[in-house]
C-alpha positions as CSV (number, residue, x, y, z in Angstrom):
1,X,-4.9,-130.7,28.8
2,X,-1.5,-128.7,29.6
3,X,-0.8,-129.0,26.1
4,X,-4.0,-127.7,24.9
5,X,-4.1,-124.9,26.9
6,X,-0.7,-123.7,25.5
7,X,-1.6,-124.8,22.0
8,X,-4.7,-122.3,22.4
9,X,-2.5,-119.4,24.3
10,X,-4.8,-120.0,27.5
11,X,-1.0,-119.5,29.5
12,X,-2.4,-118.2,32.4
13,X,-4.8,-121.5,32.8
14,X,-1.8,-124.1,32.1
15,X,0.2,-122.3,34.5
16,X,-2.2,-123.4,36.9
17,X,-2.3,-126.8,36.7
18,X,1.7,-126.4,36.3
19,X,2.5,-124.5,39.6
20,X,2.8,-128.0,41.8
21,X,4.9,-130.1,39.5
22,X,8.6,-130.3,38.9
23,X,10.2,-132.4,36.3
24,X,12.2,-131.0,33.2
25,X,9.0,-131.0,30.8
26,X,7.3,-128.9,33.2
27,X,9.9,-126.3,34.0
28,X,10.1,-126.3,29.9
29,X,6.3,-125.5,29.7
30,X,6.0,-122.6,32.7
31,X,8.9,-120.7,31.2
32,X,6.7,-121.2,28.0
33,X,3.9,-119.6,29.7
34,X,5.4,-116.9,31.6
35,X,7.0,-115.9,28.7
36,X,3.4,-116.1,26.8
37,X,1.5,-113.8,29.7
38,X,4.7,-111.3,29.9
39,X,6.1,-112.3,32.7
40,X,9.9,-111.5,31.7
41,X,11.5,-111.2,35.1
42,X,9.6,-114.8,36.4
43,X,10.5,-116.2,33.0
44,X,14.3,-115.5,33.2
45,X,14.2,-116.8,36.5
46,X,12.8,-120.4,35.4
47,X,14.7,-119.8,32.6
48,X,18.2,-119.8,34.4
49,X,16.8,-123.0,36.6
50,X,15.4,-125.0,33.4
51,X,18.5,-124.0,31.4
52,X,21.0,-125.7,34.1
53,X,18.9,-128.7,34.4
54,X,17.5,-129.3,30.8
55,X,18.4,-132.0,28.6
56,X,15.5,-133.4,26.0
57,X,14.1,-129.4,26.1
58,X,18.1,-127.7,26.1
59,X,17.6,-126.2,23.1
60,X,13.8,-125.3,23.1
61,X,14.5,-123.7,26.6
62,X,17.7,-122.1,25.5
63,X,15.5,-120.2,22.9
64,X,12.8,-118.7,25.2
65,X,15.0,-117.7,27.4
66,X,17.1,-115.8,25.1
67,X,14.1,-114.0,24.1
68,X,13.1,-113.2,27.3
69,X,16.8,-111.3,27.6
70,X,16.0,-109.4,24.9
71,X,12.1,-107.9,26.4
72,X,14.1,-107.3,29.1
73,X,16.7,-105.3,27.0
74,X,19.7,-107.4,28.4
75,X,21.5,-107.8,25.3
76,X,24.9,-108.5,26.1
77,X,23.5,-111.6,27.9
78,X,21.8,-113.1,25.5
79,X,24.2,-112.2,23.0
80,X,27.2,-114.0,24.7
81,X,24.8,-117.2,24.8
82,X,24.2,-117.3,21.6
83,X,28.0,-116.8,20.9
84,X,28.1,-119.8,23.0
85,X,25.8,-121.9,21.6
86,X,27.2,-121.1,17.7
87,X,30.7,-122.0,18.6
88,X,30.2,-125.8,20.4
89,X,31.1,-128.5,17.8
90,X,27.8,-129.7,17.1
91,X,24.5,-128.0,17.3
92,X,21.1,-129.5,15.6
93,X,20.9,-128.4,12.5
94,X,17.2,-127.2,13.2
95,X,18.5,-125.2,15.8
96,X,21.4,-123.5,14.0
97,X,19.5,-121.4,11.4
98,X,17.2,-120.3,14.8
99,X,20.4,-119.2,16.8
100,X,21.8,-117.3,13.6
101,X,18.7,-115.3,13.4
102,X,18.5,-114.9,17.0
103,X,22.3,-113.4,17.1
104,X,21.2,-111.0,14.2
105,X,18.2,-110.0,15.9
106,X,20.2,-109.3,19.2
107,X,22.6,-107.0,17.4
108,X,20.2,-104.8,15.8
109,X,18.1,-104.6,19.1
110,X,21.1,-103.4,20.3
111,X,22.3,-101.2,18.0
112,X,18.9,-99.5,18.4
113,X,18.7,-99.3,21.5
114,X,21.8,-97.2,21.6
115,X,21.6,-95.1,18.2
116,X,20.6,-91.6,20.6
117,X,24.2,-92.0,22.2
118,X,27.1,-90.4,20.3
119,X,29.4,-92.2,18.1
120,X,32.1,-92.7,20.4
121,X,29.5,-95.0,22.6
122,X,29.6,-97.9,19.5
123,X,26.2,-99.7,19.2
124,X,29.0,-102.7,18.3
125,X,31.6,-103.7,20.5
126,X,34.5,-105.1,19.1
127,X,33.6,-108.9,19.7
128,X,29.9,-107.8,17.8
129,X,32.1,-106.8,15.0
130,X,34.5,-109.7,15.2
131,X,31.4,-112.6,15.1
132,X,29.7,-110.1,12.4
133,X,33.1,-110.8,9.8
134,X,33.3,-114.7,11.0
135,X,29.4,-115.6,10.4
136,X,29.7,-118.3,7.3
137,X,26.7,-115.9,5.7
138,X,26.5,-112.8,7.2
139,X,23.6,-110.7,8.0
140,X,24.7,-107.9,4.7
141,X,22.6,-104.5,7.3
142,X,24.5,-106.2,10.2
143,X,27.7,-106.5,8.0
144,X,27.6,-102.5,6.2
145,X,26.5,-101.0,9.8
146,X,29.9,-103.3,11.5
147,X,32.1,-101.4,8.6
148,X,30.7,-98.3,9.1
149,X,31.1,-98.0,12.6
150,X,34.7,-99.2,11.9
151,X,35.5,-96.0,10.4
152,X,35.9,-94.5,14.0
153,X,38.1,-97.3,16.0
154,X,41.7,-98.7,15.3
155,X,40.8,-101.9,13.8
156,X,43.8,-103.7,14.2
157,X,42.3,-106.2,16.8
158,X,39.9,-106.9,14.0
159,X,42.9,-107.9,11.7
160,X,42.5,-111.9,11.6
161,X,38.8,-111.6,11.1
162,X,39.4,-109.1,8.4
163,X,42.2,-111.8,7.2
164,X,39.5,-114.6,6.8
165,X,37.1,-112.4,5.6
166,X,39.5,-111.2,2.8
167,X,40.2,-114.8,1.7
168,X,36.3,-116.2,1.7
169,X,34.8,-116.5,-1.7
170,X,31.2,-116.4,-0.6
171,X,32.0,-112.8,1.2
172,X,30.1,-109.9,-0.8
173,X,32.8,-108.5,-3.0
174,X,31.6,-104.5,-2.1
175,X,32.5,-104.9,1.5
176,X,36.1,-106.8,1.0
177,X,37.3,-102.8,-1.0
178,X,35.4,-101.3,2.0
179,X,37.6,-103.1,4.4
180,X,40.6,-102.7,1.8
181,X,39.3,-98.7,2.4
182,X,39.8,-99.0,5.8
183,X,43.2,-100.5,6.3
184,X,44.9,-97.6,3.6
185,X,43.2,-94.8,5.6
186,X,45.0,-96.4,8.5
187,X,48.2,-97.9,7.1
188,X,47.8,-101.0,8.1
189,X,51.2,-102.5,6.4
190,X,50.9,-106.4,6.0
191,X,50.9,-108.8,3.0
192,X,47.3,-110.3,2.6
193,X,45.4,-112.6,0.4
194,X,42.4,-111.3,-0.8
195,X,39.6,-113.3,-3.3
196,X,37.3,-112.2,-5.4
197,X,35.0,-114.4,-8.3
198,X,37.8,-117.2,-7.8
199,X,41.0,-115.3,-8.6
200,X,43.6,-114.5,-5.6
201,X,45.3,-111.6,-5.1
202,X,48.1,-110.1,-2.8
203,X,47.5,-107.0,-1.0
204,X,49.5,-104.6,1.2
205,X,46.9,-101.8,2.3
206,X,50.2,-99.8,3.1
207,X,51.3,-99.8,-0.5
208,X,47.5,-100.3,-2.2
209,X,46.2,-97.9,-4.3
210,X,42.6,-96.4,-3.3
211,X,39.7,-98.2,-4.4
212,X,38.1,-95.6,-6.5
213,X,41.8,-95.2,-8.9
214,X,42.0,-91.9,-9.9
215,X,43.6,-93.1,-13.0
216,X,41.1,-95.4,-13.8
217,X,38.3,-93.8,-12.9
218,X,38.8,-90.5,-14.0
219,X,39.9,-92.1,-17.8
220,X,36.5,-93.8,-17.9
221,X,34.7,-90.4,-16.3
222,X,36.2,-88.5,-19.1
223,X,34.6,-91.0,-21.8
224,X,31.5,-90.7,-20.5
225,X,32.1,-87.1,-20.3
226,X,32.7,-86.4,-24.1
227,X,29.5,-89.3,-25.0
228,X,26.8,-87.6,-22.4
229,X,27.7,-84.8,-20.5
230,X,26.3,-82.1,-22.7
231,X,23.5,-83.6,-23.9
232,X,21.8,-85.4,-21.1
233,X,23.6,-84.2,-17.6
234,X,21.2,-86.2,-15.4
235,X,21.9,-89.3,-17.5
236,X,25.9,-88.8,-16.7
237,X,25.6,-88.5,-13.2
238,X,24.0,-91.8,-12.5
239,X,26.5,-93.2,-15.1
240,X,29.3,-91.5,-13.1
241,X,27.4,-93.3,-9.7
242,X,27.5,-96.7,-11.2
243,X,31.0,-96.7,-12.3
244,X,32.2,-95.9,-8.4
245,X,29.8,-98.6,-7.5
246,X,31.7,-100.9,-10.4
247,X,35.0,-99.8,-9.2
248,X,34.4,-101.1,-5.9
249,X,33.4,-104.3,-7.0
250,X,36.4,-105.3,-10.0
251,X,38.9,-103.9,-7.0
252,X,42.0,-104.4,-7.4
253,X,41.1,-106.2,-10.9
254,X,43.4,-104.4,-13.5
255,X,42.1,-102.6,-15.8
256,X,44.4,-102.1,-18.8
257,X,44.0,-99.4,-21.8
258,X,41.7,-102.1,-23.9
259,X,39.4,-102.1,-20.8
260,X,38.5,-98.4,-20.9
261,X,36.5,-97.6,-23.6
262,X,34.1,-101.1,-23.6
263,X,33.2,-100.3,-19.8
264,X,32.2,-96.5,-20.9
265,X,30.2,-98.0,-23.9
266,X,28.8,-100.7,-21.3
267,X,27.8,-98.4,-19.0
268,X,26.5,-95.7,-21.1
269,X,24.4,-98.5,-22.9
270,X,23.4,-100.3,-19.6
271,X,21.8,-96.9,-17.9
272,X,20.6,-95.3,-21.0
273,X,18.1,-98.7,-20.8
274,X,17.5,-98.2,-17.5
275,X,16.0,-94.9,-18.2
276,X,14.3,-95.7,-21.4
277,X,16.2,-94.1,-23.9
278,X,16.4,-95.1,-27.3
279,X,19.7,-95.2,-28.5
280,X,21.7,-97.7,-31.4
281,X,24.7,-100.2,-30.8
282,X,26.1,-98.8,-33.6
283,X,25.7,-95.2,-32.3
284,X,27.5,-96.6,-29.2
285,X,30.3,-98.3,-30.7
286,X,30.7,-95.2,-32.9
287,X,30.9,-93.1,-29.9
288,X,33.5,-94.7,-28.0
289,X,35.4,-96.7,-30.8
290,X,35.0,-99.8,-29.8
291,X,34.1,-103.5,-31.2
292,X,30.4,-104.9,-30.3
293,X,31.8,-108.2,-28.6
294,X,33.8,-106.3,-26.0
295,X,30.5,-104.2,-25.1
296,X,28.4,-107.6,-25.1
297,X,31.2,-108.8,-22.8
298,X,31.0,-105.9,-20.2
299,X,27.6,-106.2,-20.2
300,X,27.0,-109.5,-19.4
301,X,29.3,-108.5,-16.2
302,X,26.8,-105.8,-15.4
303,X,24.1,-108.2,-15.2
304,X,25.9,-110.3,-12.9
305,X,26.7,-107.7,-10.5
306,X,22.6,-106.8,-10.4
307,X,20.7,-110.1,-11.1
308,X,23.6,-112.8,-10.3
309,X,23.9,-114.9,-7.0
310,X,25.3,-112.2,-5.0
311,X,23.9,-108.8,-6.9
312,X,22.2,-106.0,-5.3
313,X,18.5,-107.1,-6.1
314,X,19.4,-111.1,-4.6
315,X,20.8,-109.3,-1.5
316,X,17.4,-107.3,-1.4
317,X,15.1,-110.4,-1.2
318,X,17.5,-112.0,1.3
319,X,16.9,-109.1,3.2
320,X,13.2,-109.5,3.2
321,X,12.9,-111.4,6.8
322,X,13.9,-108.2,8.2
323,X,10.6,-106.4,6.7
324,X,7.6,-106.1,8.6
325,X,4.6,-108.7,7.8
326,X,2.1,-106.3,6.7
327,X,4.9,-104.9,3.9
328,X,6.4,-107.6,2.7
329,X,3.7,-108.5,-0.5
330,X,4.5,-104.8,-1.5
331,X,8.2,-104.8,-1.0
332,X,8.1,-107.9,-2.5
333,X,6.2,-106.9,-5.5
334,X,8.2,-104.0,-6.2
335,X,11.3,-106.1,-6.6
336,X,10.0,-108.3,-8.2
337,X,8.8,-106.0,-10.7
338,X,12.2,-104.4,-10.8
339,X,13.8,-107.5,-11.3
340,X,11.4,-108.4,-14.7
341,X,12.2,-104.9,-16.0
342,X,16.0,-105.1,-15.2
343,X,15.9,-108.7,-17.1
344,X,13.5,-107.5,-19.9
345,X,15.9,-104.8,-21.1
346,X,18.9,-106.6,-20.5
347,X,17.6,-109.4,-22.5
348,X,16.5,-107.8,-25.4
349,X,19.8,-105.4,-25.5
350,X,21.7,-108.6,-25.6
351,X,19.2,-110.4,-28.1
352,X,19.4,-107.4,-30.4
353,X,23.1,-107.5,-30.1
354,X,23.6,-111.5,-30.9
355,X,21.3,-111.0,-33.5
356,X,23.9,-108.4,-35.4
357,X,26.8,-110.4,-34.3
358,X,25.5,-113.7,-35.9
359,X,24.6,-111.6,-39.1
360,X,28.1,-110.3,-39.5
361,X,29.6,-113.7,-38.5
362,X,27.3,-115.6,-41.2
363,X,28.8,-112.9,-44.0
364,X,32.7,-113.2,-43.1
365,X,32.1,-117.1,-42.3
366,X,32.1,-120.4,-44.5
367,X,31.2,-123.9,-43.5
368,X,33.4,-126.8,-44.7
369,X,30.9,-129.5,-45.0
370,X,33.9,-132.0,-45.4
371,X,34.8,-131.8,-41.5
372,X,34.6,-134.8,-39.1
373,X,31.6,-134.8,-36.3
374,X,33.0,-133.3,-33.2
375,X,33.3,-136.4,-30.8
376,X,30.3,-136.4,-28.4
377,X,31.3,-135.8,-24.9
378,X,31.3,-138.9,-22.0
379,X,30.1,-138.0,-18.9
380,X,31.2,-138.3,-15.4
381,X,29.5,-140.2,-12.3
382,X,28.4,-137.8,-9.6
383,X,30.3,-137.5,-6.5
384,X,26.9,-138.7,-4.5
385,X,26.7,-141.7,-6.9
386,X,30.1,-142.9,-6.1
387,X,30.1,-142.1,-2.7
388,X,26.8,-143.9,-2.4
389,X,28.3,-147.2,-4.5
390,X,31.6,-147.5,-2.3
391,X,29.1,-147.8,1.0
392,X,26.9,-150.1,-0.4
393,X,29.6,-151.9,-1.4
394,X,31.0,-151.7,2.5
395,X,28.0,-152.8,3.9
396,X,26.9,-156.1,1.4
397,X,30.1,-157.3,1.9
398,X,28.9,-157.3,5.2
399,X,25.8,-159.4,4.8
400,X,23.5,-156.5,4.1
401,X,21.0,-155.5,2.4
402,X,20.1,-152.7,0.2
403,X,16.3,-151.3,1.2
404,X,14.1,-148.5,-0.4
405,X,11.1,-147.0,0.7
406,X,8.3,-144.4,-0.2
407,X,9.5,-140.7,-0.2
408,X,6.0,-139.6,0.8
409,X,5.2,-141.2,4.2
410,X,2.7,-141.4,6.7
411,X,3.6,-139.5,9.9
412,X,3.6,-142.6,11.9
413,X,6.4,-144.2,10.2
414,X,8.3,-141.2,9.8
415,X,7.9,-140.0,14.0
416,X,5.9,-141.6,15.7
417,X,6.9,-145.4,15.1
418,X,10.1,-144.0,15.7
419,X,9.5,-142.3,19.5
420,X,9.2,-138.9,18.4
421,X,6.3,-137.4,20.5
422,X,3.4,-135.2,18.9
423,X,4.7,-132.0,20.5
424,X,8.7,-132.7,19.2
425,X,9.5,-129.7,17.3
426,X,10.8,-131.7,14.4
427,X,7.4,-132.0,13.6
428,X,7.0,-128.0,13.3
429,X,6.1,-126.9,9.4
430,X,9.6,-124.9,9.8
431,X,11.1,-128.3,10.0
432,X,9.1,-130.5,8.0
433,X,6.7,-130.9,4.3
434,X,3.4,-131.7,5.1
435,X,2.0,-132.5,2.2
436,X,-1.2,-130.9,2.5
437,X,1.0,-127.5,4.1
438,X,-1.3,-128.4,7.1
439,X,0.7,-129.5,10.0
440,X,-2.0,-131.3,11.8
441,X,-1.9,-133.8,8.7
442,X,-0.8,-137.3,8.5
443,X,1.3,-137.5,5.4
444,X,4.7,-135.6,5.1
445,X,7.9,-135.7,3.2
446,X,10.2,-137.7,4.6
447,X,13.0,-136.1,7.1
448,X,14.6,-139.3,7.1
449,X,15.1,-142.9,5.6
450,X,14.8,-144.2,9.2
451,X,11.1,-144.7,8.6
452,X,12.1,-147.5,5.7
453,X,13.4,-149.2,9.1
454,X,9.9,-149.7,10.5
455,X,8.2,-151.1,7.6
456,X,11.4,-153.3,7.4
457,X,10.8,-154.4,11.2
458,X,7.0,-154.5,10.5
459,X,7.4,-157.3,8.3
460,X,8.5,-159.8,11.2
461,X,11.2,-161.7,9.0
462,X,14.1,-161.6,11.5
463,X,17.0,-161.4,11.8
464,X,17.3,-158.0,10.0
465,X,21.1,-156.4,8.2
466,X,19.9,-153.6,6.0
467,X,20.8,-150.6,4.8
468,X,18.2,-147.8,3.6
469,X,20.1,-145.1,1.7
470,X,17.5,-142.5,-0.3
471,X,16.2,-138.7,-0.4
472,X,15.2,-136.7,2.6
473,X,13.3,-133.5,3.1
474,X,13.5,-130.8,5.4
475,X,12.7,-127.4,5.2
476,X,16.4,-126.0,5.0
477,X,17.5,-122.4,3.4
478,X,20.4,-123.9,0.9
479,X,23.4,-122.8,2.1
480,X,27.0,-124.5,2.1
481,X,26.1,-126.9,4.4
482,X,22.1,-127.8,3.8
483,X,19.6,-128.2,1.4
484,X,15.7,-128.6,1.6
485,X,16.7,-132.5,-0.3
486,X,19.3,-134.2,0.5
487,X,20.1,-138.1,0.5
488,X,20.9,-140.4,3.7
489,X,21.7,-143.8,4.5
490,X,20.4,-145.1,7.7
491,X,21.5,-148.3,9.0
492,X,19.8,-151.5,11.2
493,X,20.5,-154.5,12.2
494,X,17.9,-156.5,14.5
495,X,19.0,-159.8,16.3
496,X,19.8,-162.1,19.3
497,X,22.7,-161.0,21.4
498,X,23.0,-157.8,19.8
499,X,25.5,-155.2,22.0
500,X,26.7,-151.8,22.1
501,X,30.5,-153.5,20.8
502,X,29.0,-154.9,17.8
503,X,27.9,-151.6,16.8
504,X,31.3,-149.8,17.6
505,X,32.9,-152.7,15.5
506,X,31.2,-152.4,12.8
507,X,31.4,-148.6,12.4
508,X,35.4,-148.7,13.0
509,X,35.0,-151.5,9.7
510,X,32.8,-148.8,8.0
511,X,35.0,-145.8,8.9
512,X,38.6,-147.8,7.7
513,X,37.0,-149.1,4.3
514,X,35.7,-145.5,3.7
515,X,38.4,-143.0,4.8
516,X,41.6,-145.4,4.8
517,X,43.4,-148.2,7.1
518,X,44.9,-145.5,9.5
519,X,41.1,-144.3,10.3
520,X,40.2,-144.0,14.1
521,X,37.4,-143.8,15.7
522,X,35.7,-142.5,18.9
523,X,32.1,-142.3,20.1
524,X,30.6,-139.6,22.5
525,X,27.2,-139.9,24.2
526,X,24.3,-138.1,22.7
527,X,20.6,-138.2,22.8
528,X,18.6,-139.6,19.8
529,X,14.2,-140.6,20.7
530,X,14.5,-143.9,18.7
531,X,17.8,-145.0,20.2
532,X,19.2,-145.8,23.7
533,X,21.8,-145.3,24.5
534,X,22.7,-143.1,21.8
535,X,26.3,-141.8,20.5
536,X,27.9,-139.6,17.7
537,X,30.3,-141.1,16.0
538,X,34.2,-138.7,15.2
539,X,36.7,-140.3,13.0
540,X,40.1,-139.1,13.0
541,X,41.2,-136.4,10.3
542,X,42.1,-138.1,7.3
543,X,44.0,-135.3,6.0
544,X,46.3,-134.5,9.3
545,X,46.4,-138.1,10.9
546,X,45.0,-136.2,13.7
547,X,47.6,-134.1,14.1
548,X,45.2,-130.9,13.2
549,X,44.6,-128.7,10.3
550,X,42.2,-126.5,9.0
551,X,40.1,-129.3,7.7
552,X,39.3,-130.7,10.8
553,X,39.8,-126.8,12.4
554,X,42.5,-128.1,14.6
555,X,40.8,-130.8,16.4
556,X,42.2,-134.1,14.8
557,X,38.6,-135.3,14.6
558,X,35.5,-134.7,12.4
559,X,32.0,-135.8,13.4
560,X,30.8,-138.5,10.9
561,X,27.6,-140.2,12.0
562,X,25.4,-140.7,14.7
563,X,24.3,-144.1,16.0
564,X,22.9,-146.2,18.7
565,X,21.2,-149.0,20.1
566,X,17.6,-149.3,19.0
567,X,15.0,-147.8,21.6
568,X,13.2,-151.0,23.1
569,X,9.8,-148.9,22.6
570,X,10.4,-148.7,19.4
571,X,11.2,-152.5,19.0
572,X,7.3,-152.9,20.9
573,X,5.7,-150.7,18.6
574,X,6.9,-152.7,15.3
575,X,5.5,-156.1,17.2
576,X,9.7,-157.1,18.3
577,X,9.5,-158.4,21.7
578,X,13.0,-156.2,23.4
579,X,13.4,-159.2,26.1
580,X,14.7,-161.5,23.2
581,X,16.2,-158.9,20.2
582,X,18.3,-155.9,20.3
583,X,19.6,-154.1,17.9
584,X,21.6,-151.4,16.7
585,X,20.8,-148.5,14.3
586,X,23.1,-145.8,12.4
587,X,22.6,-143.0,10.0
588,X,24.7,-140.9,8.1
589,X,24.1,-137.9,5.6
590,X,25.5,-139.2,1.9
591,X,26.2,-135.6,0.8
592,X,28.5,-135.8,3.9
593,X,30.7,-138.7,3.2
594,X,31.0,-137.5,-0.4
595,X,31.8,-133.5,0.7
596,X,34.4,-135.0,3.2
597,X,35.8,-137.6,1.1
598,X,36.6,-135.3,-1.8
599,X,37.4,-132.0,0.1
600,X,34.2,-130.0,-1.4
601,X,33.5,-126.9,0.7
602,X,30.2,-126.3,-0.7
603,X,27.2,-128.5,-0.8
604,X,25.6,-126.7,-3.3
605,X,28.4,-127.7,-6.1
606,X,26.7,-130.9,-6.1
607,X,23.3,-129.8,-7.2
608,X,24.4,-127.1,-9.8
609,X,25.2,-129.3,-12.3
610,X,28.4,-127.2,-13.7
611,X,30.3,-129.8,-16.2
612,X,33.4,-128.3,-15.2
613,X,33.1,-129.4,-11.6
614,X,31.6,-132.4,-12.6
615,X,34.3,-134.1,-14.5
616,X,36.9,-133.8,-11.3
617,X,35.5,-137.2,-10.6
């Protein structure tokens, strides 16, 4: 009934029934509902009581009661809890994505709520500006708005921030020449490292030159000059525009003599398209003397910088959360549209210019029939492939057995059989594929292999080894560390006599075979609905010994696995009488052991299919 009423938004008649009862569910559900009738002050009192005393709801209360901070405009509160909450060791992943918004949300709140104050009052403090640079993805408004207000403040406390931010590849490229900006206005003399599209460079601010290179710059600017100025003025000044904006981007790439007159040709060419102006390669490689490849060249890097990964329009449609509801289908359909006209022009630019090329190459080239086949290139296993055949090997040499199971499952198997509870929020659509996009039906994707382990236990046939390694689904923005598919291998083995040590023996086995002989291992209590007790599993750093490195960010251990023994419910429910058979179960993420074991940073280099990367292994 409780639960219906606060399905239904009746808060006021939950509350009700809720006023005389004390246990951690209901504390969870009256914040819930205080929150829900507007009730801020109440609801950050049975916030602070539920927050001290939650455990199964910690992270569910944790999130109401940070937005109840923010009604009540106490930002720096909820800000420092979120702070909190980012930096402990392990936080469920369906909860970090939440908390990152959250923090993002809290800063701009903030910033708002102080923009009638005058500059010297910053909407940032310095921490704000500090977490802003650290975030793995940064919010890119958050980010420019953090520079910006940097202009006005000795940013020297920001320096190791500014460090790590200088040497992180996934870092938009514009902001690392703003910072750059920054330190030469101030003279900040140190030796840096700073990265940009995978090459290194070393920096002294004190001794850099500016970002926009007078030299540079103004040779380019004076091409353009000669090829436009005169006859279309409005056409030069947005090419004049987008070479500052290209300047910040290549910083501090060199740009040599050969450079100079393909980027003006580039340029010229790119933004004459833009505007719909008819105008010839040839005429263009007339006009600033140059060869047809390097302008192809130059502008394939123009289209990168606009359409790539981490160009302008991409950063646009990240952006679009922040847009209101009602105008996201227009926003949405204007870039959209801009993105089909960008591409359409660019591709037939480049189309007409292959076309010539190939023409001219066909006249000056021969073939020589008489020349060997080129040798047809091997391929290489994938990283997941071999990381999933070295713990199946593990494991059989154990006296288990391999498993598979349906990919598309019936909700049952894949919560309930497992003790997860109708109202658990891993059931939300924001968490999980229903297959019908309904989340009141009873067929989903898969969030876990685990549900292979109920059909297994269904069967009766005891006593059960098995592993159950396949795909799972959740409904994850791809980042480094996620994916909306990714592969795990659960464990479970069902028997008489089973204990908590033969679980912590096998997993030390697991861990040696995997990582090496040296390999520790230590296990620290945690909650899991289908096991009890429940434990993650650390093993020591493989790369320090445990000593401490940036690998294992200096704490000599790296989380691995979580495990357990099996709930006794959840024994009942698949017809396994607990009072004779116990068991223990185990699951780890495959993308895990392979991203660990060969030192990839990035989960998304195992999905992009790049030969380059691929043949490492």
């Amino acid at each position: 009934m409780i639960e219906e009423y606060i399905a239904n938004n009746q808060f006021q008649d939950a509350l009700d029934l809720l006023n005389d009862m004390d246990d951690e569910m209901t504390r969870y559900q009256r914040l819930v509902c205080l929150y829900g009738l507007g009730e801020y002050q109440m609801a950050k009192a049975e916030g602070m009581l539920a927050k001290a005393k939650a455990s199964n709801t910690y992270y569910d209360v944790v999130s109401i009661y940070v937005a109840t901070l923010k009604e009540l405009e106490e930002f720096e509160e909820a800000i420092n809890i979120m702070v909190e909450e980012l930096s402990m060791p392990y936080i469920p992943y369906e909860y970090e994505a939440i908390f990152n918004a959250a923090h993002d949300e809290l800063l701009l709140a903030k910033r708002e709520a102080n923009e009638g104050m005058e500059r010297h009052n910053n909407a940032f403090s310095l921490d704000d500006m500090e977490n802003i640079l650290m975030k793995d993805l940064p919010n890119e408004d958050l980010l420019y708005m953090a520079i910006e207000q940097m202009e006005g403040i000795n940013i020297r406390r920001l320096l190791p921030a500014i460090r790590n931010f200088l040497k992180d590849e996934n870092k938009p490229s514009f902001a690392k020449s703003l910072l750059i900006e920054l330190m030469i206005d101030q003279e900040i003399d140190e030796e840096m490292t700073l990265v940009k599209k995978g090459i290194e460079y070393g920096i002294n601010p004190s001794y850099a030159p500016l970002v926009l290179n007078q030299e540079v710059g103004g040779t380019i600017l004076n091409l353009l000059s000669e090829g436009i100025e005169d006859d279309n003025p409005s056409l030069y000044s947005l090419c004049e525009q987008f070479l500052n904006f290209y300047l910040y981007l290549v910083y501090p790439k060199y740009i040599d003599d050969y450079d100079y007159r393909p980027i003006a040709a580039a340029i010229h060419y790119h933004i004459a398209s833009m505007q719909y102006i008819d105008i010839e390669l040839d005429d263009i490689e007339y006009l600033y003397n140059c060869d047809k490849e390097e302008i192809l060249e130059k502008l394939n890097e123009i289209k990168v910088a606009f359409l790539g990964k981490k160009g302008e329009l991409t950063s646009v449609l990240k952006s679009m959360k922040d847009v209101a509801p009602e105008e996201r289908p227009m926003v949405g359909q204007m870039v959209n549209e801009a993105r089909e006209k960008l591409e359409s022009c660019l591709e037939e630019k480049k189309t007409a210019f292959m076309k010539k090329l190939r023409e001219e190459q066909i006249k000056s080239e021969t073939i020589d029939v008489t020349l060997p086949a080129t040798k047809p290139m091997v391929g290489h296993r994938h990283p997941n492939t071999i990381a999933l055949e070295e713990v199946e090997r593990i494991f059989i040499g154990m006296g288990y057995e391999v498993v598979e199971g349906p990919e598309v499952e019936f909700d049952y198997y894949n919560f309930e059989a497992l003790n997860i509870p109708a109202n658990h929020p891993a059931k939300d659509e924001q968490d999980t594929f229903y297959v019908s996009s309904d989340a009141h039906s009873n067929i989903v994707l898969r969030t876990q292999t685990s549900s292979i382990q109920v059909h297994e236990m269904e069967k009766g046939k005891l006593p059960i080894r098995m592993i159950a390694p396949g795909r799972a689904f959740r409904s994850d923005e791809v980042d480094a560390t996620h994916s909306p598919s990714f592969h795990q291998i659960e464990g479970l083995v069902i028997d008489k006599n089973i204990t908590f040590a033969d679980l912590k023996g096998t997993l030390a086995v697991f861990a040696k075979e995997i990582f090496g002989e040296d390999t520790k291992v230590k296990f620290r209590p945690h909650h899991f609905p289908f096991t009890e007790p429940s434990a993650e599993m650390d093993v020591s750093c493989f790369k320090c010994g445990g000593s401490g490195c940036r690998f294992c960010k200096g704490e000599g251990w790296i989380e691995i696995l979580g495990c357990g023994m099996v709930h006794p419910h959840v024994l009942e429910m698949s017809g396994i009488d607990p009072d004779e058979y116990t068991g223990f179960a185990f699951g780890v993420g495959l993308e895990r052991i392979a991203l660990l074991k060969y030192e990839i940073d990035d989960m998304r280099l195992l999905y992009e299919n790049d030969i380059r990367f691929l043949k490492q292994f």
